[in-house]
N, C-alpha and C positions, 0 to 999 in steps of 0.2 A: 464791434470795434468801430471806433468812429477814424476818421483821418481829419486831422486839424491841420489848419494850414495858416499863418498870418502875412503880413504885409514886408515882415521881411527875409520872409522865406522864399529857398532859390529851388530849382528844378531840376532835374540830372538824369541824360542816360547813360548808359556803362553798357557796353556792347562788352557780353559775355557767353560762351557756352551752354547750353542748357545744365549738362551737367558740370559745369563748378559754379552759374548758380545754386546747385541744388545745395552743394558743400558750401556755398557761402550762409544759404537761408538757413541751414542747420547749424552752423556755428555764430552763427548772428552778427556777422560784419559783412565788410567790402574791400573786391580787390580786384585792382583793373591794371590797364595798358598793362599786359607782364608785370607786375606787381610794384610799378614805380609810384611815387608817391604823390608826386605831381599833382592828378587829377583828384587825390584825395583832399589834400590839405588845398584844394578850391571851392571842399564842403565845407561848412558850416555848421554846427550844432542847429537842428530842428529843419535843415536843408531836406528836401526827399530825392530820392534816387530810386531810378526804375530800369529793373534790366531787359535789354535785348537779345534775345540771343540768336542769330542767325544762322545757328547749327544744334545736335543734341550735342555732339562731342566736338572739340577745340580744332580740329585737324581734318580729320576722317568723317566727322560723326553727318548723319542726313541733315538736309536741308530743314530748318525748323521757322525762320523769320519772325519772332513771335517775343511780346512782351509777356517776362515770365517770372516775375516779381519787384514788388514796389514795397520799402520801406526809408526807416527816416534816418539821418543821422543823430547817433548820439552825442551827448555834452562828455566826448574821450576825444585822447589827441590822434594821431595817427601813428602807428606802431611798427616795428619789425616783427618778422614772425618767422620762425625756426622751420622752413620744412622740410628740406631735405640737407646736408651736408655746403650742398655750392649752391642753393636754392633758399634765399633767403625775403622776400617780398615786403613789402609796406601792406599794412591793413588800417581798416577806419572799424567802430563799431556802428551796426546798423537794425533798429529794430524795428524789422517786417513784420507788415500786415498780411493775414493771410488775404491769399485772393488766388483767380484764376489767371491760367495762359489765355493769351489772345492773340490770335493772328495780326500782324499788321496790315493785311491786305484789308480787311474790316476797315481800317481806321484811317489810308492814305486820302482818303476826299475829305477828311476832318481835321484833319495837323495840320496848321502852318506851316511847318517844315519839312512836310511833302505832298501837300494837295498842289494839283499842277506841273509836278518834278517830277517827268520821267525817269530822274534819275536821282532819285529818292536817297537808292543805298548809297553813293558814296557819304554822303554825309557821315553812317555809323562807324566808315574806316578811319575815322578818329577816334574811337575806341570810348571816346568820354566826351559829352558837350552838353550845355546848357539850351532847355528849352523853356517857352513861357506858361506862366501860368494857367491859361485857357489849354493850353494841348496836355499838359500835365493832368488839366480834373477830368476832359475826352479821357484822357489813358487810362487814368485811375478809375472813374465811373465804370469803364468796362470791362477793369478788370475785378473789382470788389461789389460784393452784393450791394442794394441800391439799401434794403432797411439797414446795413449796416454803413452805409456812406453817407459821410454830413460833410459839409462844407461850412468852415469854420473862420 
């Protein structure tokens, strides 16, 4: 699996839970800040987004810090999604590339947006922001096999 990237493609992390990435990579979208839409419809069809997840579970779950899937947006609009009765969220479709977890301790002397920043984490208490291009293919390189990763 290659990852293609062009000149007008944007970058994205979503600061999410390990496990509702996991429910996100298995149904194959995206869903952030509490499931508001906002940070969604600021993707673009062929945009990539890469999750963070600084826990396994939302609330309780251990400490994880770790990029724990990266995949693209698709050409779908952004949706409602029925989950529970008073629990109704905004979703985007997203087709992930498989790859592995990565620590971000690995990777803070290589990001622009935290080499140097002792204080790295506030940044992801935005739940959703844009980063560049070069820390994007860092992320991605490290976290996808290299014969399967081309720069495009």
């Amino acid at each position: 699996m290659s990852v293609i990237t062009n000149q007008t493609s944007r970058y994205w992390i979503g600061v999410v839970s390990a496990s509702h990435v996991n429910a996100a990579v298995e149904g194959g979208f995206a869903q952030l800040c509490h499931g508001k839409a906002v940070s969604l419809r600021q993707m673009s069809p062929g945009d990539w987004l890469i999750y963070y997840s600084p826990r396994t579970d939302m609330s309780t779950g251990k400490p994880l810090q770790a990029f724990t899937a990266i995949g693209q947006v698709k050409d779908s609009p952004v949706y409602k999604y029925q989950m529970t009765e008073s629990f109704v969220p905004f979703r985007r479709d997203i087709r992930y590339v498989p790859c592995r977890e990565v620590k971000i301790a690995s990777l803070l002397n290589e990001l622009d947006f935290t080499r140097g920043n002792r204080n790295w984490g506030f940044t992801f208490r935005k739940g959703h922001f844009e980063i560049g291009a070069e820390d994007f293919m860092t992320i991605a390189a490290s976290m996808i096999d290299h014969e399967d990763f081309q720069i495009c």
